[in-house]
C-alpha positions as CSV (number, residue, x, y, z in Angstrom):
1,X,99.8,115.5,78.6
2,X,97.8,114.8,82.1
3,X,98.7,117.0,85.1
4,X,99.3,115.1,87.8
5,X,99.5,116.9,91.6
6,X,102.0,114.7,94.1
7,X,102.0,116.3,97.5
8,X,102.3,116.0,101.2
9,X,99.0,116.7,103.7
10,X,98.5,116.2,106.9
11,X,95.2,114.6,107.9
12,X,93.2,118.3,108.1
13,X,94.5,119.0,104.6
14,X,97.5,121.0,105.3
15,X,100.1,121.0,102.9
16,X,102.1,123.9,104.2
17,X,106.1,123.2,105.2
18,X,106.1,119.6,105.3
19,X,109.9,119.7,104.7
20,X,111.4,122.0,107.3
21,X,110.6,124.8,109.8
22,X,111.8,127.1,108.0
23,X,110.4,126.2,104.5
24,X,106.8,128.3,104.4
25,X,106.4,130.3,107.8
26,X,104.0,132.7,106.1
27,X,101.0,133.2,108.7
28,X,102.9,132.5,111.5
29,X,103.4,128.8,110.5
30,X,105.1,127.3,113.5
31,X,104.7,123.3,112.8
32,X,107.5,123.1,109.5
33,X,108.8,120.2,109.1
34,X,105.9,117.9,110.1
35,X,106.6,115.3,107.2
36,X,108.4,112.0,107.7
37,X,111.8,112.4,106.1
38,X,111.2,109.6,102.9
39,X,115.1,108.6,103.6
40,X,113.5,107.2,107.0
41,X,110.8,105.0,105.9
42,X,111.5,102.4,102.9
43,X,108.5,102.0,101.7
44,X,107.9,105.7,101.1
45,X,111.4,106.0,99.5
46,X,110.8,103.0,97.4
47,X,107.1,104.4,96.1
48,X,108.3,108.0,95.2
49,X,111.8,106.3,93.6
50,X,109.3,104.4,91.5
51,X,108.4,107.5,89.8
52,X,111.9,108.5,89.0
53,X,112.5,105.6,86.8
54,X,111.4,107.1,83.6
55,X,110.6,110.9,84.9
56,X,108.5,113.1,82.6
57,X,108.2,117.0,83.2
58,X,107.5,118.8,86.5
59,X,105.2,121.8,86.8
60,X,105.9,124.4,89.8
61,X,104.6,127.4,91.1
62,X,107.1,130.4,91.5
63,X,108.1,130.2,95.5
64,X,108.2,126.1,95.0
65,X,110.5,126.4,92.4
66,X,112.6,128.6,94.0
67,X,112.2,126.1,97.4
68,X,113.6,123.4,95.5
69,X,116.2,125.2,93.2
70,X,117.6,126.5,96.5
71,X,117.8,122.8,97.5
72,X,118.0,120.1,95.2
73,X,120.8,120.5,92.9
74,X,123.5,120.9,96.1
75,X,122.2,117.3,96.9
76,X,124.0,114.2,96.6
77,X,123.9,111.0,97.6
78,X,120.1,110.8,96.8
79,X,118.3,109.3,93.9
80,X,116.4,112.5,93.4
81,X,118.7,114.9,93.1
82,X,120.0,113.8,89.6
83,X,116.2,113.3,88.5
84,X,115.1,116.8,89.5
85,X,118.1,118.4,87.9
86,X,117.5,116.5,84.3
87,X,113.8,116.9,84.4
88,X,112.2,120.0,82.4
89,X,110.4,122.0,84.7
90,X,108.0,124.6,83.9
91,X,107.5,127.5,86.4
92,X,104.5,129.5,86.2
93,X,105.5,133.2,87.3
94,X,104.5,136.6,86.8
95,X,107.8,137.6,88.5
96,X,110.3,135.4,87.1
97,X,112.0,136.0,84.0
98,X,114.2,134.2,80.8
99,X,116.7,132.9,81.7
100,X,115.3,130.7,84.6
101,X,118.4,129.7,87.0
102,X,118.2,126.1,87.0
103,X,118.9,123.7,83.9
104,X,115.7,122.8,82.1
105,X,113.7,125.2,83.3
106,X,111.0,126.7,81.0
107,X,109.1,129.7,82.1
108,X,105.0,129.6,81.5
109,X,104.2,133.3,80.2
110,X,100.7,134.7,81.1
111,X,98.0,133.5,82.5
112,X,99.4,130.1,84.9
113,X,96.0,128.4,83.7
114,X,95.8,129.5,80.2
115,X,99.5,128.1,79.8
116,X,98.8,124.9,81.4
117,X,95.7,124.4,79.7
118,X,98.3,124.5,76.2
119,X,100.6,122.4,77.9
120,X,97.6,119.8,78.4
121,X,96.9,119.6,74.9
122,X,100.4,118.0,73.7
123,X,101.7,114.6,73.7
124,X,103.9,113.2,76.2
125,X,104.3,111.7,80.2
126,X,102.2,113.4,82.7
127,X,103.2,117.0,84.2
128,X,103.5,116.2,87.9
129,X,103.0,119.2,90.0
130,X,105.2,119.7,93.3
131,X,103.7,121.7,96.2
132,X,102.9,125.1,94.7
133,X,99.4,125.0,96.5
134,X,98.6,128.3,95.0
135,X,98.6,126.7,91.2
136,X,96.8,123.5,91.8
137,X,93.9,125.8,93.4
138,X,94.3,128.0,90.1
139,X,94.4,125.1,88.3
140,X,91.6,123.5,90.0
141,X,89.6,126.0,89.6
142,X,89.4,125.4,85.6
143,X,89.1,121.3,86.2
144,X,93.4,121.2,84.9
145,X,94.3,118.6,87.2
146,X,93.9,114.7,86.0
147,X,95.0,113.0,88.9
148,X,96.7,113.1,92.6
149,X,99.1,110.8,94.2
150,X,99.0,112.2,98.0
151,X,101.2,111.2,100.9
152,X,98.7,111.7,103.9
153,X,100.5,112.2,107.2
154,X,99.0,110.9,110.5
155,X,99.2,114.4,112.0
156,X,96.5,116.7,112.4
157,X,98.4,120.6,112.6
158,X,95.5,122.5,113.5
159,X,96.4,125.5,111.1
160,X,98.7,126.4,108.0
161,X,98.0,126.4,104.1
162,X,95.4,124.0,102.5
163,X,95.6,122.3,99.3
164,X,91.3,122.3,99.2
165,X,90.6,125.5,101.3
166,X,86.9,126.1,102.2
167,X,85.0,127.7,99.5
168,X,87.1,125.8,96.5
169,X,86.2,124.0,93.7
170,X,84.4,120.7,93.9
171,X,86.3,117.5,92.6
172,X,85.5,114.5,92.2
173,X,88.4,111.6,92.2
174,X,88.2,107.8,91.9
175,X,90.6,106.0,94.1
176,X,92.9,103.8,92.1
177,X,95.9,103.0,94.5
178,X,97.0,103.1,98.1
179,X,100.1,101.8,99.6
180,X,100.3,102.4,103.2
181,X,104.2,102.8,105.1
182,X,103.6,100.6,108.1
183,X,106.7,102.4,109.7
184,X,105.8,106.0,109.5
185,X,101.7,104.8,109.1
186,X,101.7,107.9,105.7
187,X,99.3,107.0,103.4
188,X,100.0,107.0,99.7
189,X,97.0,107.2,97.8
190,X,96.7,107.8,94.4
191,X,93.3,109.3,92.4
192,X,92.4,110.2,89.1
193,X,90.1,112.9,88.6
194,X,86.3,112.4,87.5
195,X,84.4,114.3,85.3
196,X,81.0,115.8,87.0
């Protein structure tokens, strides 16, 4: 399986609270909520609906999971809800345990990198990792990660969490899409990872 990370950043990089004010206020985060809605640009909505056609397993760190389990399965009228809900998702924890609260969860035991490096090695459609900045640095780190698709805001926030803080790993990526939202003016860009 590939590991594929598919996130929200603004133009300096920050990934923190794109969906709400009161979604990640850790370090005094003030500016939650800076993403376009997808529901209010059609373009957006019809690239990340693309995805849900034939979904393969999601990957989440522990607070994203519980973000999204707190969420997502009280949705309706939405053609993600029913996606997210069917979809295995593994969590990688060290505070979690069996049994996970949402259907088709799986939790990773150990080491988050040392799991997802096993995960790596079987068949199957790519593991698409949501938010959970902390795990795609960990992951990162050990050259896990095969690909982004990133929706780049035209904001600039000034301050919150990072998904390529300074002092990270280098990595290299080859741009293979973009689709730009002329509504909203987000970015979709999609890159697969290079070897260096």
């Amino acid at each position: 399986m590939r590991i594929v990370v598919n996130n929200n950043v603004s133009l300096d990089g920050v990934m923190q609270a794109p969906g709400g004010s009161e979604e990640d206020t850790r370090g005094g985060f003030a500016h939650g909520g800076w993403a376009t809605k997808p529901s209010q640009d059609p373009e957006i909505m019809e690239a990340m609906s693309a995805g849900l056609a034939d979904p393969g397993p999601l990957l989440f760190g522990r607070r994203t999971y519980e973000q999204f389990h707190s969420y997502w399965p009280h949705q309706t009228g939405n053609p993600f809800t029913e996606a997210l809900n069917n979809a295995t998702k593994y969590v990688a924890s060290r505070t979690l345990s069996e049994p996970l609260p949402w259907e088709n969860s799986v939790l990773l035991e150990g080491d988050a990198a040392d799991a997802v490096a096993e995960l790596k090695k079987e068949p199957g459609k790519d593991v698409v990792v949501l938010g959970s900045g902390e795990l795609v640095r960990s992951l990162l780190a050990r050259r896990l990660i095969d690909g982004f698709v990133l929706l780049i805001h035209p904001v600039v926030l000034g301050s919150g969490r990072r998904m390529f803080p300074s002092g990270g790993e280098r990595a290299d990526l080859r741009l293979v899409d973009t689709v730009t939202a002329a509504r909203s003016g987000v970015v979709i860009a999609t890159y697969e990872a290079q070897t260096v």
